[in-house]
C-alpha positions as CSV (number, residue, x, y, z in Angstrom):
1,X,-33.4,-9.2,-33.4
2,X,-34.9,-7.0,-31.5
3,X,-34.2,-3.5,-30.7
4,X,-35.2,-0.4,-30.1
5,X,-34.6,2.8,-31.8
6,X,-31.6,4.4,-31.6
7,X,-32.9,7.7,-31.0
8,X,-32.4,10.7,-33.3
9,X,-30.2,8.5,-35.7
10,X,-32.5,5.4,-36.8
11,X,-35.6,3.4,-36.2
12,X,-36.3,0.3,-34.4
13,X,-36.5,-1.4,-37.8
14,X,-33.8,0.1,-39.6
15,X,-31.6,-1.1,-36.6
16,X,-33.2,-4.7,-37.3
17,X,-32.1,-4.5,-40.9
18,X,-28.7,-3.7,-40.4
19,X,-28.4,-6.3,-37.8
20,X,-29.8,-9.0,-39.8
21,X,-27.5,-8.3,-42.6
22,X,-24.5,-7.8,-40.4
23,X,-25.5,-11.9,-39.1
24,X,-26.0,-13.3,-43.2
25,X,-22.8,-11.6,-43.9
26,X,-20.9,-14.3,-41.9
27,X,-24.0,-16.8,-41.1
28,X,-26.4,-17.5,-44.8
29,X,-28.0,-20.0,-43.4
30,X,-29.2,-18.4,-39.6
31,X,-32.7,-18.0,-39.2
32,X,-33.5,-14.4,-38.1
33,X,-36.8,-13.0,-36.5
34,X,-37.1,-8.8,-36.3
35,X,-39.5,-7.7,-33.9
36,X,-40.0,-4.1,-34.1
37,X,-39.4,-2.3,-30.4
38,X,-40.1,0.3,-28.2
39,X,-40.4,0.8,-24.5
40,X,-43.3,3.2,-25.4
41,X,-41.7,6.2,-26.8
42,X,-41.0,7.6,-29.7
43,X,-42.4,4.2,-32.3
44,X,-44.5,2.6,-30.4
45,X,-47.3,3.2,-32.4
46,X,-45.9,1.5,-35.1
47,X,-44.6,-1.3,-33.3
48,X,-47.8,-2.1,-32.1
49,X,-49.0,-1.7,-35.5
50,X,-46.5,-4.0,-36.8
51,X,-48.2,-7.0,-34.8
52,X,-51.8,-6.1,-34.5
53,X,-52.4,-4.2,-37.4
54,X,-55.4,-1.4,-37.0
55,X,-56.3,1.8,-38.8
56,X,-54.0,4.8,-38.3
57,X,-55.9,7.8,-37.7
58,X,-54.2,11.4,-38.1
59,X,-55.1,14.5,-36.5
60,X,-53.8,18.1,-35.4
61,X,-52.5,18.7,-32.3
62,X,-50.2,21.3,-30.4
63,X,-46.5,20.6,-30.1
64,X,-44.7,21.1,-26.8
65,X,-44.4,25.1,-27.7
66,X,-47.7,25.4,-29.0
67,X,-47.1,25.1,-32.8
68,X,-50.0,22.4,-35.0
69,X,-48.8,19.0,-36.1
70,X,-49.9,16.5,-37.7
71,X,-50.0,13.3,-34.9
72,X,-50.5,9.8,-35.6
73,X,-52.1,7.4,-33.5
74,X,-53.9,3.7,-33.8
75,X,-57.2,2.3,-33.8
76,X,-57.0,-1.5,-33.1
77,X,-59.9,-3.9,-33.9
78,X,-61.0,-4.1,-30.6
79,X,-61.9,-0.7,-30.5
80,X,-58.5,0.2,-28.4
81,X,-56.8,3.6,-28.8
82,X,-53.2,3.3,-29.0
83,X,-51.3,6.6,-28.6
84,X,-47.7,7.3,-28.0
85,X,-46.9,11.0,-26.1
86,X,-43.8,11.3,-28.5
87,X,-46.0,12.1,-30.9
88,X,-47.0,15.6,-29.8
89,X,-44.3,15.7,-26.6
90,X,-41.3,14.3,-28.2
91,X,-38.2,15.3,-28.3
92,X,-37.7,14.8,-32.3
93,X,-40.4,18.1,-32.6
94,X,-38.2,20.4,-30.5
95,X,-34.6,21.8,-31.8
96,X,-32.0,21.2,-29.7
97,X,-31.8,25.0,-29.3
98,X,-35.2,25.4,-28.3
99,X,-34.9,22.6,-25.5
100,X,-36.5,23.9,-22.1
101,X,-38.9,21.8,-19.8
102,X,-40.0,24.4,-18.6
103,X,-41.6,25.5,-21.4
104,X,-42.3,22.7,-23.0
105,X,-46.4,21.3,-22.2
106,X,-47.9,18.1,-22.6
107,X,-51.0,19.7,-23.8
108,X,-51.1,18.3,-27.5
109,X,-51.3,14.4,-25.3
110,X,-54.8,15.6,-24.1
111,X,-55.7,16.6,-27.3
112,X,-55.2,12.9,-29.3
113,X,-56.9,11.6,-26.1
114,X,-59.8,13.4,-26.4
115,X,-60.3,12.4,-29.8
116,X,-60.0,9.2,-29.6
117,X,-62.5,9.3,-26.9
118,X,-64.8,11.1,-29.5
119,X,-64.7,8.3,-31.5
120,X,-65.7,6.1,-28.9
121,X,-62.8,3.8,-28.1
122,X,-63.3,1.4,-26.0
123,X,-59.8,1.0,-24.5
124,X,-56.9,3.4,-24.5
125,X,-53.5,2.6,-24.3
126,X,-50.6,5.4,-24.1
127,X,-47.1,5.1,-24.5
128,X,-44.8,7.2,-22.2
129,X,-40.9,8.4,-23.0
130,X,-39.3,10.1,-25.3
131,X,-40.3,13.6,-24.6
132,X,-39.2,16.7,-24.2
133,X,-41.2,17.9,-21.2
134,X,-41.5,17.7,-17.4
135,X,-44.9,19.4,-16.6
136,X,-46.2,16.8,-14.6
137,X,-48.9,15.9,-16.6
138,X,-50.5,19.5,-15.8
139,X,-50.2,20.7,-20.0
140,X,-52.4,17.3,-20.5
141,X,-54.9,18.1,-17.6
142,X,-55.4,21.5,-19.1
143,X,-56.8,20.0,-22.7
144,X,-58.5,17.5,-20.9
145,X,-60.7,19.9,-18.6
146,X,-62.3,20.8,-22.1
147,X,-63.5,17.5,-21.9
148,X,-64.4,16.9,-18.4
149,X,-65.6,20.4,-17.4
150,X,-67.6,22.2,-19.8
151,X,-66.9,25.3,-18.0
152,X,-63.6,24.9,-17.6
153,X,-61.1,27.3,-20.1
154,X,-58.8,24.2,-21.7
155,X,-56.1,27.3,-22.2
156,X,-55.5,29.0,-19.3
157,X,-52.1,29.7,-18.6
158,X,-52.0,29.5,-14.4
159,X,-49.3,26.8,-14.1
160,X,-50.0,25.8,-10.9
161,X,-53.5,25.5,-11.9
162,X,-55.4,21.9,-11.5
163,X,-58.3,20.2,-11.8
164,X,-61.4,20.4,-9.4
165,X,-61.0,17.0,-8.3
166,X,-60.1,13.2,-10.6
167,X,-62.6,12.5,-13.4
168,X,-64.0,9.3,-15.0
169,X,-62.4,8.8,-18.4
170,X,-65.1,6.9,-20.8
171,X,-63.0,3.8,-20.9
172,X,-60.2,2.1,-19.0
173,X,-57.0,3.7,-19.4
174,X,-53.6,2.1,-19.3
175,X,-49.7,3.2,-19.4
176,X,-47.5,1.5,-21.3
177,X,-44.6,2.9,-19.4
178,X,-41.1,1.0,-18.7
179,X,-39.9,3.5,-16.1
180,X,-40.2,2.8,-12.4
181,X,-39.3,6.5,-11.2
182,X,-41.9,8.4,-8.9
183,X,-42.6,12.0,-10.1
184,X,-39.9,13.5,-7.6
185,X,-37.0,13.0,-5.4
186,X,-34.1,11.8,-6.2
187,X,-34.8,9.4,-8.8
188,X,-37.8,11.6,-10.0
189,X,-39.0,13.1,-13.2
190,X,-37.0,16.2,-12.9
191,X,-33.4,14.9,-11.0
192,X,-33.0,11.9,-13.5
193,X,-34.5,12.6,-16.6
194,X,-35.0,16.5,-16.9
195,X,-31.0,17.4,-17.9
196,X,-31.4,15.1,-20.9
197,X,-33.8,17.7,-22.2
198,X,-32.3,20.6,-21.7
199,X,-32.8,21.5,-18.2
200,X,-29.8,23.3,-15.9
201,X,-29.2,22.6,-12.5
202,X,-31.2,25.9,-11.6
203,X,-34.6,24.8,-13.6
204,X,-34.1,20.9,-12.1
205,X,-34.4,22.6,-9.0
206,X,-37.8,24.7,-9.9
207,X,-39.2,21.8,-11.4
208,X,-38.5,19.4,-8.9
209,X,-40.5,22.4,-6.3
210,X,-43.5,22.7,-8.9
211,X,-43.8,19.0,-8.8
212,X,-44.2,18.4,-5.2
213,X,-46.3,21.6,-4.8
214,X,-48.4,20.0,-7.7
215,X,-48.3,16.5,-6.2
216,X,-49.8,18.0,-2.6
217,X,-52.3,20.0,-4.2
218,X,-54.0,17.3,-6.0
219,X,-53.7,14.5,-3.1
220,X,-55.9,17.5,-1.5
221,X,-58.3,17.3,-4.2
222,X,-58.2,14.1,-5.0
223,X,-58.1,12.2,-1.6
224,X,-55.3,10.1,-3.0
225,X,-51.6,10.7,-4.0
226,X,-49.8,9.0,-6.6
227,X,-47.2,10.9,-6.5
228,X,-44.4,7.7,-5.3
229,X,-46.0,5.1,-7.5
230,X,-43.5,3.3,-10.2
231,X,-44.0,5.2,-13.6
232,X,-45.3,8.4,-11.6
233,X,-41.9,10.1,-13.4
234,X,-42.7,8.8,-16.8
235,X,-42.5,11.1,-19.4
236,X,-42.1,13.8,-17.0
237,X,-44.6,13.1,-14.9
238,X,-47.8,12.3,-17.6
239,X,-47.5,9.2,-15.6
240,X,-48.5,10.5,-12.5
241,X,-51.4,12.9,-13.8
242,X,-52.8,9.9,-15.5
243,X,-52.6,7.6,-11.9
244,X,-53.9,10.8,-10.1
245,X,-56.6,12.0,-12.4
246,X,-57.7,9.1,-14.2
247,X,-57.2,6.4,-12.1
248,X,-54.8,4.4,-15.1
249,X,-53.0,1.3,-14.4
250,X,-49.7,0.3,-15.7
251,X,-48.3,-2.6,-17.9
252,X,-44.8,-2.6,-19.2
253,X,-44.2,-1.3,-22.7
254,X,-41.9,-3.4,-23.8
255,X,-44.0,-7.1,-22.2
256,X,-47.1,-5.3,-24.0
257,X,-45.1,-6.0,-27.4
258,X,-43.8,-8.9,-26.5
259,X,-47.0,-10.9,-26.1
260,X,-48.2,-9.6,-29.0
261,X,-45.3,-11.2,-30.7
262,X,-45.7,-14.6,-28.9
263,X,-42.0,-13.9,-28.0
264,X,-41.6,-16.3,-25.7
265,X,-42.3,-19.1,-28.3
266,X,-39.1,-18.2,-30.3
267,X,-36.8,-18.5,-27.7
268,X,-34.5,-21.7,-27.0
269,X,-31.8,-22.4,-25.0
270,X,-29.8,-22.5,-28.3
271,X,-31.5,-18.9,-29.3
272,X,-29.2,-15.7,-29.0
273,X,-30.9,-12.8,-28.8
274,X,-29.8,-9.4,-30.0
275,X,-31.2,-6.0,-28.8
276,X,-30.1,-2.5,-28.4
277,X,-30.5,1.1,-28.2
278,X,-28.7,4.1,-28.5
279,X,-27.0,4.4,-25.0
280,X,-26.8,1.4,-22.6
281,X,-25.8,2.2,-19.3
282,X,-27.8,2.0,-15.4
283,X,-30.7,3.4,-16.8
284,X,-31.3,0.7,-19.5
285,X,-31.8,-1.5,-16.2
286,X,-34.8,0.8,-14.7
287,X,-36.9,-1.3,-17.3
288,X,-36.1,0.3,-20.6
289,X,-36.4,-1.9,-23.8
290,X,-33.5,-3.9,-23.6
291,X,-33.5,-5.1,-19.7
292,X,-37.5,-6.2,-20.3
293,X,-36.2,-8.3,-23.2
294,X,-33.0,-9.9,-21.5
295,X,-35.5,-10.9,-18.7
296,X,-38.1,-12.6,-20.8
297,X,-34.8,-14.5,-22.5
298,X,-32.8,-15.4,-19.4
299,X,-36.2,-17.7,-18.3
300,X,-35.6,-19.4,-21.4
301,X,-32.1,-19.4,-20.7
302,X,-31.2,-17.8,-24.6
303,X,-28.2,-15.5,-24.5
304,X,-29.0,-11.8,-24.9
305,X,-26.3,-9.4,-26.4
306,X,-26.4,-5.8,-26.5
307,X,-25.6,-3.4,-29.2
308,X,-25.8,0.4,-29.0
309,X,-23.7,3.3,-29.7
310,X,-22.4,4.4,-26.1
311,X,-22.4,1.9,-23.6
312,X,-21.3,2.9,-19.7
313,X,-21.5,1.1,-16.7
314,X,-20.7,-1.9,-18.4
315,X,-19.9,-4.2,-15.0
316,X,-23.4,-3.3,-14.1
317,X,-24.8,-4.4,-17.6
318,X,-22.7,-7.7,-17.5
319,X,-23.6,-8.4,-14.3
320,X,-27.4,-7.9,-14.6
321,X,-26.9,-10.9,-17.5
322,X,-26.4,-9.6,-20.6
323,X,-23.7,-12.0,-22.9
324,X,-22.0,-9.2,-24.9
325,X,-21.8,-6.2,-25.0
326,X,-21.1,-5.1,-28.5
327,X,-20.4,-1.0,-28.9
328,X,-21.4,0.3,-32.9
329,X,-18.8,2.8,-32.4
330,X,-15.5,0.6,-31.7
331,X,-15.3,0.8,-35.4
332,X,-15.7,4.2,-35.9
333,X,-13.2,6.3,-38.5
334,X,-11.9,8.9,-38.0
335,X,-13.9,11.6,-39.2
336,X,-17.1,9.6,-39.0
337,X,-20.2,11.3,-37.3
338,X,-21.6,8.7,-35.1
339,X,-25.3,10.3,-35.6
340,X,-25.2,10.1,-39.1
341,X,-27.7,7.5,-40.0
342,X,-25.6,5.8,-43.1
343,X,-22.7,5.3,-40.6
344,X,-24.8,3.8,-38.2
345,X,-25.9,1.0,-40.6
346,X,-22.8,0.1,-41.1
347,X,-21.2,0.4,-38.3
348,X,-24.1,-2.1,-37.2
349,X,-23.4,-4.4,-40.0
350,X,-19.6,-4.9,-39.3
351,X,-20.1,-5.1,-35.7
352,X,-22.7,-7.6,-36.1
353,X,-20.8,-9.3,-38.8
354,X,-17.4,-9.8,-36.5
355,X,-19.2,-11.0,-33.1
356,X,-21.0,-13.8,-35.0
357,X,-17.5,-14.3,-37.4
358,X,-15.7,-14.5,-33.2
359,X,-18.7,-16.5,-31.8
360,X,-18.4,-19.6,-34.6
361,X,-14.9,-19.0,-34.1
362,X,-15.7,-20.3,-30.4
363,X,-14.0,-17.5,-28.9
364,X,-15.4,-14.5,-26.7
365,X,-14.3,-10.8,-27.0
């Protein structure tokens, strides 16, 4: 079992849980691994820290409207920085009400990277999505100046404003991002991702023009635009401020995890795999937790079922080589609040319970 949060309801692990007693409900005897997932959102931290241990380390930080929190990221053994943007970006720290990209900054990101930095890390990886913003990157570059410019005002409020030129960050720095989008056009940042956090047609628009008039000012500056790259539109666009400004590569999120968990050495051709999130549809397939994991499975030729709370698009899902496709919310009551997280666990558990009951059966839904 392995599956990733199902955001705003529960985590990675509780998901696991209920899974795994849904499957001894019918099934005692199965042998169950939980992996706990994320694609680099919201949890990634911890999933990280689930495999490789390392010392958490909390600090302040501004929130995407300004307001201190407490943020949370990892020190490994290796002396590598593990930070997640949810955890001063995400969308669990802005009320529904208050959702509006563009007002929301990534500032608080550059603030956890600049202390990590501080304390001499000698790798840093960040984990992109699950945010509430869509700045580009340019809230992040603003605390980050501070660092790299020491005459440089870390709070100034120009948003077009950008760096003098790319800087060299004290040690490599990589994106654990499972997101292909560039920062704009049609499958960019703002078109694709901005309306799930609050954005109207009317502010897509003006984010999608402060994007590209960011993106040419600093391929001016620079001598180099990143601006089309896979993961440019990740979280935003922190993805490509990172590729532009700090010259970071990219690794999938989710493969990042699972060679930490020696995944591939649990799988058998006899070996059914369940992951999931909270809605499956096309965008699960632009390399979001679920589609990295039925990959790694297909090559091992284990089947991969999905579980989640909405799913659409289900020919694509099917057809890209997922087994089942097992909706949470089939058994739904009436009456029952889908987001609640006691409904969700046992929703989970009966679902889980009746596909294995139908699958010993040796019958398909």
């Amino acid at each position: 079992m392995c599956s990733d949060s199902f955001k705003g309801c529960l985590s990675s692990v509780a998901v696991n849980a209920a899974v795994c007693q849904g499957v001894r409900s019918v099934c005692p005897e199965a042998v169950v691994h939980s992996l706990t997932m994320s694609d680099g959102g919201e949890g990634f931290v911890d999933a990280v820290a689930a495999c490789a241990g390392g010392q958490r380390v909390v600090m302040t930080a501004h929130d995407p409207l300004g307001r201190l929190v407490d943020a949370t990221y990892l020190l490994l053994d290796d002396g590598t920085a593990v930070i997640e943007s949810a955890a001063t970006c995400g969308m669990h720290l802005v009320a529904p009400e208050e959702r509006n990209p563009l007002r929301c900054s990534s500032y608080g990101l550059g603030e956890m990277m600049i202390e990590a930095w501080r304390r001499g890390c000698q790798r840093m990886v960040i984990g992109l999505g699950g945010t509430c913003t869509c700045d580009a990157g340019r809230g992040m570059l603003r605390a980050l100046q501070s660092f790299f410019e020491s005459n440089a005002d870390a709070l100034f409020s120009d948003a077009d404003a950008f760096p003098s030129g790319a800087w060299q960050a004290p040690c490599p720095v990589m994106m654990a991002c499972d997101v292909d989008a560039p920062l704009f056009g049609q499958h960019g940042a703002a078109r694709v991702f901005a309306p799930q956090k609050g954005a109207t047609p009317s502010m897509v628009e003006l984010l999608e023009e402060r994007a590209i008039r960011f993106a040419q000012c600093s391929a001016q500056c620079c001598q180099r635009d990143r601006s089309s790259m896979p993961g440019a539109g990740a979280a935003g666009g922190i993805g490509y401020a990172l590729m532009q400004y700090l010259d970071a590569t990219q690794q999938s999120g989710i493969n990042i995890l699972l060679d930490l968990y020696r995944f591939d050495a649990l799988l058998h051709a006899d070996t059914i795999v369940v992951t999931g999130e909270g809605h499956a549809d096309r965008q699960t397939l632009m390399g979001k937790v679920p589609y990295g994991i039925l990959q790694r499975a297909m090559k091992k030729s284990a089947d991969t079922w999905l579980l989640a709370g909405r799913i659409d698009d289900e020919a694509l899902l099917r057809e890209a080589g997922f087994g089942r496709l097992l909706c949470i919310n089939d058994v739904l009551a009436p009456g029952d609040d889908a987001m609640n997280a006691d409904t969700a666990r046992q929703n989970i558990t009966a679902t889980m319970g009746r596909a294995v009951t139908t699958m010993l059966q040796g019958t398909k839904k």
